[in-house]
C-alpha positions as CSV (number, residue, x, y, z in Angstrom):
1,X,-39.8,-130.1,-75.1
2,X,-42.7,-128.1,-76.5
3,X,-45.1,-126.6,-73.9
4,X,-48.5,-125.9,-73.7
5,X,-49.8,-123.2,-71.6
6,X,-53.3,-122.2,-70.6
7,X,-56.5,-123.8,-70.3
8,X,-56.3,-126.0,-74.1
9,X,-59.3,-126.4,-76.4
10,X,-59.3,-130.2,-76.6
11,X,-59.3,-130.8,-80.0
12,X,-56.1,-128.1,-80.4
13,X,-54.5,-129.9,-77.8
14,X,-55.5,-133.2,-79.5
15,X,-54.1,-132.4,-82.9
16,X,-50.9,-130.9,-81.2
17,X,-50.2,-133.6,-79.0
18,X,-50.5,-136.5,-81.9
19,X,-48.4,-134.5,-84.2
20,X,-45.1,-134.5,-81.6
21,X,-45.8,-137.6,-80.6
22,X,-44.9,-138.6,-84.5
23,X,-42.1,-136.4,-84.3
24,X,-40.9,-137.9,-81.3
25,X,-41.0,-134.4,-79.3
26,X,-42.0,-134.3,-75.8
27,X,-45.3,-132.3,-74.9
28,X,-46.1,-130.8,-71.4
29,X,-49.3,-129.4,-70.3
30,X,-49.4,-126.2,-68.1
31,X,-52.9,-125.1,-67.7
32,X,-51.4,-122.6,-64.5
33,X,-48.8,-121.8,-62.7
34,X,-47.9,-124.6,-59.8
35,X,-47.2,-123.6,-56.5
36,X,-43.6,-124.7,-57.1
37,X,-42.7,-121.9,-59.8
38,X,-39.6,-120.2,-59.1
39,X,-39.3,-117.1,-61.9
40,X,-36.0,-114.4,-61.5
41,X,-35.5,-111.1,-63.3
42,X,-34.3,-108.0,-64.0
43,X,-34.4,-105.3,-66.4
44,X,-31.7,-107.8,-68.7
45,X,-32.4,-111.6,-67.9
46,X,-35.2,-113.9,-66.6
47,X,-34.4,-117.0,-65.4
48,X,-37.6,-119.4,-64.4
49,X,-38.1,-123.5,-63.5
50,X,-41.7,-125.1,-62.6
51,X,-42.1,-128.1,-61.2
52,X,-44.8,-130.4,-61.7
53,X,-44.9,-133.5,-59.9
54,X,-41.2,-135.0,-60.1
55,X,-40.2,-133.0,-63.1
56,X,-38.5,-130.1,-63.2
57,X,-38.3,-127.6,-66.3
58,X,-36.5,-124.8,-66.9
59,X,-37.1,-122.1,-69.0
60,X,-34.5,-122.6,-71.3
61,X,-35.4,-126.5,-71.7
62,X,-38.8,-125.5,-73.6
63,X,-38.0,-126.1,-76.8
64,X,-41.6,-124.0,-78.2
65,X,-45.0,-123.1,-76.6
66,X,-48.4,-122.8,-77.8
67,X,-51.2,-120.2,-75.6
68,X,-54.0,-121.5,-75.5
69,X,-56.9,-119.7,-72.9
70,X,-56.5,-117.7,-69.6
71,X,-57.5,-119.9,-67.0
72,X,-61.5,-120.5,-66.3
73,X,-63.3,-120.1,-63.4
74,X,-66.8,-122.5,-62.3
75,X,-69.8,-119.7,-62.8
76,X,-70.6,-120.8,-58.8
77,X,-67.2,-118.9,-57.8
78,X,-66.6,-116.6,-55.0
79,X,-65.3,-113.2,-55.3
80,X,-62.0,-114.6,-54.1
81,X,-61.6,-117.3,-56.2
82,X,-62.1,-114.5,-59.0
83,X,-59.2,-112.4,-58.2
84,X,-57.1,-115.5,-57.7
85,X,-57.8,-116.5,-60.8
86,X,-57.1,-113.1,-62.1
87,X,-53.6,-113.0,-60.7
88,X,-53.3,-116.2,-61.4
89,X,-53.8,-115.1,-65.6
90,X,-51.6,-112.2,-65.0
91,X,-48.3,-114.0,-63.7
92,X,-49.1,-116.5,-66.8
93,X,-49.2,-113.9,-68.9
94,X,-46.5,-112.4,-67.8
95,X,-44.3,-115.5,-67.5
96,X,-45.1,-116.6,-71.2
97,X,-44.8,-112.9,-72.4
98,X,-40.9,-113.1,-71.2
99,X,-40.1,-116.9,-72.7
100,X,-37.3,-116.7,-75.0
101,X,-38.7,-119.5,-77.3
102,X,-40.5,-119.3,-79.9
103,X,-44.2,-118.6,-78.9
104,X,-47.8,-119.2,-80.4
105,X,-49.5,-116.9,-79.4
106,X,-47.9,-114.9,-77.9
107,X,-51.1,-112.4,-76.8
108,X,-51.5,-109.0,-76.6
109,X,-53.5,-108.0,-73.1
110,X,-56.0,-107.0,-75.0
111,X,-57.2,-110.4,-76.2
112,X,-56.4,-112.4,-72.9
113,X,-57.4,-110.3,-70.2
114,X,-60.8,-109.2,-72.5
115,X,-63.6,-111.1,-72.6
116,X,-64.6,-112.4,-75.9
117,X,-64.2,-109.4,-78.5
118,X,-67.6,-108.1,-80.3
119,X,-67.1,-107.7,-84.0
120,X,-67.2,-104.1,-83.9
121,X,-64.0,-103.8,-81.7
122,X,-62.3,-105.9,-84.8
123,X,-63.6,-103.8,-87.6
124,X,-60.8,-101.5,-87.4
125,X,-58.2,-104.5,-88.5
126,X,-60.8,-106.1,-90.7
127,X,-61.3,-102.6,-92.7
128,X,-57.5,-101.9,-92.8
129,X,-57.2,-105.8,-94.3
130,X,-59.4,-105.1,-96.6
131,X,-62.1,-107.6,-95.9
132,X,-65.5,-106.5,-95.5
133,X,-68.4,-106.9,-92.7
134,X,-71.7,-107.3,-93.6
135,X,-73.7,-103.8,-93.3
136,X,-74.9,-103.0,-89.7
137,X,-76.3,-99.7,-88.0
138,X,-76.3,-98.9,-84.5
139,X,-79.3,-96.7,-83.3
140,X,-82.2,-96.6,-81.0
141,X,-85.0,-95.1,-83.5
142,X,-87.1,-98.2,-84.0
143,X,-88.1,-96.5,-87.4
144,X,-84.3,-96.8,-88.2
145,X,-84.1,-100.0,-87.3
146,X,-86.9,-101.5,-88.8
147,X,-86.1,-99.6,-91.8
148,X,-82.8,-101.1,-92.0
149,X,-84.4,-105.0,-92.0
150,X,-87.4,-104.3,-94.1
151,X,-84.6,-104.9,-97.7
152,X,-83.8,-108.1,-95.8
153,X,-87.1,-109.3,-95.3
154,X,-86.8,-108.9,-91.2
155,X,-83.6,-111.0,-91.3
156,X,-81.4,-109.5,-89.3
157,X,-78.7,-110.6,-86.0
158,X,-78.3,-108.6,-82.9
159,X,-74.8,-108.4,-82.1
160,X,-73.9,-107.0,-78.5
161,X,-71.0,-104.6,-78.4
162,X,-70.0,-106.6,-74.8
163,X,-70.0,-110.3,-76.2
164,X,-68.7,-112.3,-79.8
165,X,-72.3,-113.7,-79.9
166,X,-74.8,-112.8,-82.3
167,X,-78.8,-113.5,-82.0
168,X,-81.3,-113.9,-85.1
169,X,-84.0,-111.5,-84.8
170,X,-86.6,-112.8,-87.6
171,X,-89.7,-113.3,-85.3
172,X,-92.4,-110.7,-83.6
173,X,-91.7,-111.9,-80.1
174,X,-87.9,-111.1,-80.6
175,X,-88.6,-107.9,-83.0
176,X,-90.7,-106.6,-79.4
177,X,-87.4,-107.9,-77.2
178,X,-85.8,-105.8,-79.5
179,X,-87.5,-102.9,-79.1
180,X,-87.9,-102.7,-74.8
181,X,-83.9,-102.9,-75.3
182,X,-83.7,-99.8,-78.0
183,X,-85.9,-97.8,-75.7
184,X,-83.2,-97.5,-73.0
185,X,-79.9,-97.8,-75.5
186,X,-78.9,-97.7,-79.1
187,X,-78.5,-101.5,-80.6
188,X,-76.2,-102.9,-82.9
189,X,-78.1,-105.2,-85.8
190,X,-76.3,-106.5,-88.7
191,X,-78.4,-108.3,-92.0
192,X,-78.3,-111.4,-91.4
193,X,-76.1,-114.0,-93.6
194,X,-75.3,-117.4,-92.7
195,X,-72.2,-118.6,-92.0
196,X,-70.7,-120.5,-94.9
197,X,-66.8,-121.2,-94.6
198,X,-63.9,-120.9,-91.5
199,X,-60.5,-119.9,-92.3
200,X,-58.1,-120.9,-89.7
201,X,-54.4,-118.7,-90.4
202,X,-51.2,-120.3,-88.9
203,X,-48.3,-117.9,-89.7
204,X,-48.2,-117.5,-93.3
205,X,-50.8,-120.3,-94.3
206,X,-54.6,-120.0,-94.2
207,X,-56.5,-123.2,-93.9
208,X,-60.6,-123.8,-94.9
209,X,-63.3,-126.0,-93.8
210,X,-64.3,-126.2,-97.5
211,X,-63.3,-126.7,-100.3
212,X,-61.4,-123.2,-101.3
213,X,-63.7,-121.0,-104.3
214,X,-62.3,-117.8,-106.0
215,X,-63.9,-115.9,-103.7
216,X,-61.8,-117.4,-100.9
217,X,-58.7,-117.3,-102.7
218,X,-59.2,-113.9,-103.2
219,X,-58.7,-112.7,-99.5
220,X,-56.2,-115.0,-98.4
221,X,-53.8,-112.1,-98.3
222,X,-56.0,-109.9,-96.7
223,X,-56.8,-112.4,-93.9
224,X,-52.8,-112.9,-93.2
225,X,-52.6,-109.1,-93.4
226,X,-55.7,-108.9,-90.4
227,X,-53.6,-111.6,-88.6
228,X,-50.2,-109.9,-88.7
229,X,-51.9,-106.7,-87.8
230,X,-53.4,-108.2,-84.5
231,X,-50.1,-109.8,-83.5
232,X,-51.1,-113.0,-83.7
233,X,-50.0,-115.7,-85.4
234,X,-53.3,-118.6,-85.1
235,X,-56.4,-117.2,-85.3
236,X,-59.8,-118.5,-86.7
237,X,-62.3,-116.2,-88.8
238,X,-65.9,-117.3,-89.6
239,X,-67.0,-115.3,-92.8
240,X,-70.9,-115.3,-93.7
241,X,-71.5,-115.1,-97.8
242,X,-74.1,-112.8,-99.9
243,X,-73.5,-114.3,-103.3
244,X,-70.0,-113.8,-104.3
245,X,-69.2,-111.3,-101.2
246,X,-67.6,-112.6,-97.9
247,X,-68.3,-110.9,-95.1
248,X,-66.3,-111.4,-91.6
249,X,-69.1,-112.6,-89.4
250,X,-66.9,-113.4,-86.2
251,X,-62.9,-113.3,-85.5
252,X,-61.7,-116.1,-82.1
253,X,-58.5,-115.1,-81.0
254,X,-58.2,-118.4,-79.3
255,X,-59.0,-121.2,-82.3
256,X,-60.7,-124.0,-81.4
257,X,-60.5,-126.5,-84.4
258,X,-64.1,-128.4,-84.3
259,X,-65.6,-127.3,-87.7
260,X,-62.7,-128.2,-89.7
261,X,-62.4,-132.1,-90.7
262,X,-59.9,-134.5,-89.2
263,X,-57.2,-134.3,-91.9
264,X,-57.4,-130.4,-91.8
265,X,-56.8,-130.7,-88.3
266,X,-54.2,-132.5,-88.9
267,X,-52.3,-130.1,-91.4
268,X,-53.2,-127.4,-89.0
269,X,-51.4,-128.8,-86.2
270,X,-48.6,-129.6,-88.3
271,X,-48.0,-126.1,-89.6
272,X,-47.8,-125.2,-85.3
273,X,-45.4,-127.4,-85.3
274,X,-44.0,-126.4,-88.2
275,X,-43.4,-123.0,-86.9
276,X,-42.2,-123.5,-83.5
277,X,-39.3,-126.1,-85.7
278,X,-38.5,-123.2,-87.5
279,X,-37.3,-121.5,-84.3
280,X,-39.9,-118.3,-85.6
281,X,-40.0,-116.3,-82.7
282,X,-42.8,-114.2,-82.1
């Protein structure tokens, strides 16, 4: 039996689900912990069973199990309901943290107990890789900053250092939002490139929503270098492209799958499935 733990991105859970089915292994869906969760252990063994419904599982029954998100709370919540949702993550982490399957992903506490990561806190692993982001400065001199666009024709994205999102700034209303913000803290702006291609990495493979160019060959390595390096072993990166350059635009810890066609889906979920056959244990 293969499990899946978390809160799933549909069309992960989708692809996962179709793949065993044609394998003829047994999927079951843990989104959190039930009430009837019995875990034992020591500073040697663990021994857990959950119980959903009439079935009961124990730990060493699961066969393989894919993370997918922490749990997620409705924005009307009450402060209760937040830190029982935040204990709630922390046993689960825990609990898939001590499975002695193989595990994808198995996540550092840094990525699951974090809200989405801004670019800058990945730039360390993305330097170290040897990709590249695209150039950026982080100041609060509104000369700086409009010196900064003015080679880019005012084309530029504001990039929070608390969020993974990224806003175009390319008009005068948002250029004055811009600067009321800069007047109380430095801002981080990056030149602005579209995004062009998704690589989705899956152990030792790296998939694309495009047809692959040189230029994507090229870093393949690099990217299952970043991977390895952030202990994880299915990640997505979205790369923007200047010409021939690829720049890492945003890294998701927790893949979600839509951009890439149905048969690269497909091959994705396969390689999971793949890996967790191989008995790799991460």
């Amino acid at each position: 039996m293969y499990l899946i733990v978390g809160e799933p991105n549909v069309t992960v859970l989708e692809s996962f689900k179709s793949v065993c089915e044609q394998r003829n292994q047994a999927v079951l869906l843990l989104k959190e912990l039930p009430q009837e969760f019995t875990w034992r252990f020591d500073g040697v063994d663990s021994f857990s069973e959950v119980v959903l419904r009439d079935l009961k599982v124990h730990a060493d029954e699961i066969k393989g199990a894919l993370v997918q998100n922490p749990l997620r709370i409705t924005p009307a919540f009450k402060p209760e309901a937040e830190y029982a949702c935040a204990e709630t993550n922390a046993v689960l982490f825990a609990w898939f943290s001590s499975l002695a399957c193989p595990v994808i992903n198995r996540y550092p506490a840094r990525y699951w107990f974090a809200p989405p990561l801004c670019l800058s806190l990945w730039e360390g692993l993305i330097r170290q890789s040897g990709l590249k982001t695209a150039p950026a400065i982080l100041s609060n001199v509104e000369s700086e900053l409009e010196a900064f666009a003015a080679p880019a024709g005012g084309q530029v994205s504001f990039e929070p250092l608390c969020d993974s999102a990224a806003y175009r700034v390319s008009t005068k209303q948002a250029w004055t939002g811009l600067s009321k913000m800069a007047a109380i803290c430095p801002v981080n702006l990056t030149r602005f490139f579209p995004v062009r291609y998704v690589a989705c990495i899956v152990g030792n493979r790296v998939f694309w929503d495009l047809p692959i160019t040189s230029s994507m060959a090229d870093i393949q390595a690099r990217l299952l270098q970043m991977s390895g390096a952030a202990e994880l072993d299915f990640l997505q990166v979205y790369f923007a492209a200047n010409g021939a350059d690829l720049y890492v635009q945003r890294v998701e810890p927790f893949p979600k799958l839509e951009v890439f066609a149905d048969e690269t889906q497909r091959l994705i979920a396969e390689a999971l499935v793949d890996r967790l056959d191989l008995g790799v244990r991460s």
